[in-house]
C-alpha positions in Angstrom: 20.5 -62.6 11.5 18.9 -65.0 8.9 15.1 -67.0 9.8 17.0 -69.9 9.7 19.7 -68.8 12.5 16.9 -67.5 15.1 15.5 -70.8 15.0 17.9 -72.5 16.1 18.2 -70.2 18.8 14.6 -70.4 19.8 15.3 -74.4 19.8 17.8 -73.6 21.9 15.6 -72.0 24.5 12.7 -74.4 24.2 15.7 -77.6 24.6 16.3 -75.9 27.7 13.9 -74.9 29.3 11.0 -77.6 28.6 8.7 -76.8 31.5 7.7 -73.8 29.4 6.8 -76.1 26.8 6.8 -73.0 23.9 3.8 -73.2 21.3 4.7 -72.4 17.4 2.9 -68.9 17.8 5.3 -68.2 20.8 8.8 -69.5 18.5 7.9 -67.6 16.0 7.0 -64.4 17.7 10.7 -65.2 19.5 11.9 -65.3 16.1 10.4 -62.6 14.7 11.6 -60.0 17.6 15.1 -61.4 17.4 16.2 -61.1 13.3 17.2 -57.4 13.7 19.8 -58.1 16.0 23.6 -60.2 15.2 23.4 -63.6 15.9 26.7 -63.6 17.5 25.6 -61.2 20.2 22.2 -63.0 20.3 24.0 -67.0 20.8 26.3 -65.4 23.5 23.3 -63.7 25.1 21.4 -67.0 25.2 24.1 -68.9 26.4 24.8 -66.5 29.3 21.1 -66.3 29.9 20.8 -70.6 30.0 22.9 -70.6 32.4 22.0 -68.0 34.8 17.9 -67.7 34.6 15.6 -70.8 36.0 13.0 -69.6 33.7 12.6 -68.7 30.2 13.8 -65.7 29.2 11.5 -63.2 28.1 12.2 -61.5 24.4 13.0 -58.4 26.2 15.7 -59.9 28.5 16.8 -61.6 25.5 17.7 -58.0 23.9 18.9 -56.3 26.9 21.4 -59.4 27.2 22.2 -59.0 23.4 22.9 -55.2 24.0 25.4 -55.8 27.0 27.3 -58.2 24.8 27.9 -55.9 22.4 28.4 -52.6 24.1 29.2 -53.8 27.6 26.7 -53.3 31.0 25.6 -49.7 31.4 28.1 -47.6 32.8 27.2 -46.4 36.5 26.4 -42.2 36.8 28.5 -42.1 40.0 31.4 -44.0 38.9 31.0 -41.5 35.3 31.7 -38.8 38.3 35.3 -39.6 37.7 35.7 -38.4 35.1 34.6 -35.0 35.6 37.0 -35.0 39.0 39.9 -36.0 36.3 39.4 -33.6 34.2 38.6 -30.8 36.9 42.1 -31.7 38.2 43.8 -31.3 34.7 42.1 -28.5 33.1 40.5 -26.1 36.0 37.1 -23.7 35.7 39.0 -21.8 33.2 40.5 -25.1 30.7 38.2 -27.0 27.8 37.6 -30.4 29.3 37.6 -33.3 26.9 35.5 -36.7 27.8 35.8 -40.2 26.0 32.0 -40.6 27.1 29.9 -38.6 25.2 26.8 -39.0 28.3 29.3 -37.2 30.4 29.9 -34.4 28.3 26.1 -33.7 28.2 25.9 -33.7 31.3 28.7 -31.2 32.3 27.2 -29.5 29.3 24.1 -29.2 31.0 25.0 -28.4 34.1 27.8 -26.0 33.4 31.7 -26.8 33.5 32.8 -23.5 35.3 29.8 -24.1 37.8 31.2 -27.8 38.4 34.9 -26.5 39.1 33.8 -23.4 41.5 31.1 -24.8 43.6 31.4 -25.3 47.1 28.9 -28.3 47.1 30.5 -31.3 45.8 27.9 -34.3 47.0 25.1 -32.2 45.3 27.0 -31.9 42.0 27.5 -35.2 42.0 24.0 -36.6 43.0 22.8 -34.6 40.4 25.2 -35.6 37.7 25.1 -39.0 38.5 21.0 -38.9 38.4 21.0 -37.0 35.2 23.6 -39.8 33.7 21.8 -42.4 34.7 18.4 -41.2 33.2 20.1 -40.2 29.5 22.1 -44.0 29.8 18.7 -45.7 30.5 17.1 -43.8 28.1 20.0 -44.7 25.6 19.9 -48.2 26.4 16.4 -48.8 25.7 16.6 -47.4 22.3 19.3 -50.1 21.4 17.6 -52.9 23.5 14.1 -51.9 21.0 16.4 -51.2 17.9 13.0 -48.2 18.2 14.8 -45.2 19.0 12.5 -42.4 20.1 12.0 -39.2 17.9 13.9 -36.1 19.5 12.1 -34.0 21.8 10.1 -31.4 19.9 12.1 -27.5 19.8 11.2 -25.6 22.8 10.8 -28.6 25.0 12.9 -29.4 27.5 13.5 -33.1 27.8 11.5 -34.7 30.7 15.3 -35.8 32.0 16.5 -32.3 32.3 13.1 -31.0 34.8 13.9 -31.5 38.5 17.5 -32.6 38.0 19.5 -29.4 38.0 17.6 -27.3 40.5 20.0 -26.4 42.8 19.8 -26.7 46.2 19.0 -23.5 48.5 22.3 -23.8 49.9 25.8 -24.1 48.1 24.4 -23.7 45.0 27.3 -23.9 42.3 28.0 -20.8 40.1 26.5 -20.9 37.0 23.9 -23.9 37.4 20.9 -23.6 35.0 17.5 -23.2 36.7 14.5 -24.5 34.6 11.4 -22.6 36.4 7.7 -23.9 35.1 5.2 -21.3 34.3 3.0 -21.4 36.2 -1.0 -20.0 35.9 -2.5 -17.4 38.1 -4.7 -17.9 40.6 -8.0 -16.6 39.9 -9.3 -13.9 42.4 -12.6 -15.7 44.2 -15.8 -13.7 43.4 -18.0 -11.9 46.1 -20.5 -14.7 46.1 -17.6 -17.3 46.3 -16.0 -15.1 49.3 -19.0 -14.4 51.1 -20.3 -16.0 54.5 -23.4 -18.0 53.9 -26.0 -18.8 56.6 -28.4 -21.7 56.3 -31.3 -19.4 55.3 -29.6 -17.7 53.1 -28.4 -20.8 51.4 -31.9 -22.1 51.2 -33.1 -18.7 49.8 -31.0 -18.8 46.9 -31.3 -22.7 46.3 -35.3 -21.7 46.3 -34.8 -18.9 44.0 -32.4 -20.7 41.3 -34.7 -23.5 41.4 -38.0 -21.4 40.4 -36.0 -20.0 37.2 
């Protein structure tokens, strides 16, 4: 949007809300944060947010609100389940499944679509495709909402979302889930002097002796 249309947005916000009585410094950093976004999406976002919020909102709401009027409120991971029950039903463990959402074909990517259709565990499956949907939608979201997308995770990394979401349980584990194990560091054997008894005379002896060097 131009200079000229966030300011009168930013008018907008300090008409109604006057008890926050908004300083030049604080337009103008309002301004600023909001010229990278449509002022359609930005007016309607405003508008909604006037009418809904008893106190002015902050740039961040602002942008969020901006974001769901132009791409809709984030979709839920459980009710993006569906679709992987739809197309279980129409394809089976042995079809190629085909999503509309592109989140919910990483996921099942992730997890493993013949794992999905064979295992005998369906609330696990779905808790954890509904937590790993919801962390890659957030995550998505907040790179529109900053219009600062994140750089991709470095090769050889997993992403943080994908560590502690597809573990699978002990019991009715699904067929083919990944496992992402940790390494993790030896222990170091304890010396003698670390493993031996000490007595109090002893330990004054050799407090004595490391002293005198």
């Amino acid at each position: 949007m131009q200079r000229s249309e966030a300011a009168k947005l930013v008018a907008i916000l300090a008409a109604a809300y006057r008890d926050a009585a908004i300083s030049d410094a604080t337009a103008d950093v309002y301004e600023s944060m909001l010229l990278d976004l449509p002022f359609p999406a930005v007016q309607a976002a405003i508008q909604r947010l006037v009418c809904t919020s008893k106190w002015l909102p902050t740039i961040a709401e602002i942008r969020a609100a901006a974001a769901d009027q132009e791409r809709g409120p984030v979709r839920k991971g459980v009710e993006a389940w569906g679709d992987v029950l739809a197309e279980i039903r129409r394809t089976g463990a042995h079809g190629v499944p085909s999503f509309v959402d592109p989140l919910v074909a990483d996921c099942v990517n992730a997890m493993g679509w013949r794992g999905l259709c064979l295992g005998d565990n369906e609330a696990a499956d779905r808790a954890r495709f509904a937590e790993l949907y919801d962390a890659l939608a957030a995550r998505g979201r907040a790179d529109v909402v900053s219009g600062r997308p994140l750089p991709a995770p470095r090769a050889g990394l997993a992403p943080a979302s994908r560590i502690g979401l597809l573990l699978p349980e002990a019991k009715g584990k699904p067929a083919g889930a990944p496992v992402i194990a940790l390494p993790v560091a030896p222990k170091a054997k304890p010396t003698a002097a670390q493993s031996k008894t000490w007595t109090a005379a002893e330990l004054d002896a050799a407090i004595s002796k490391g002293g005198s060097k």
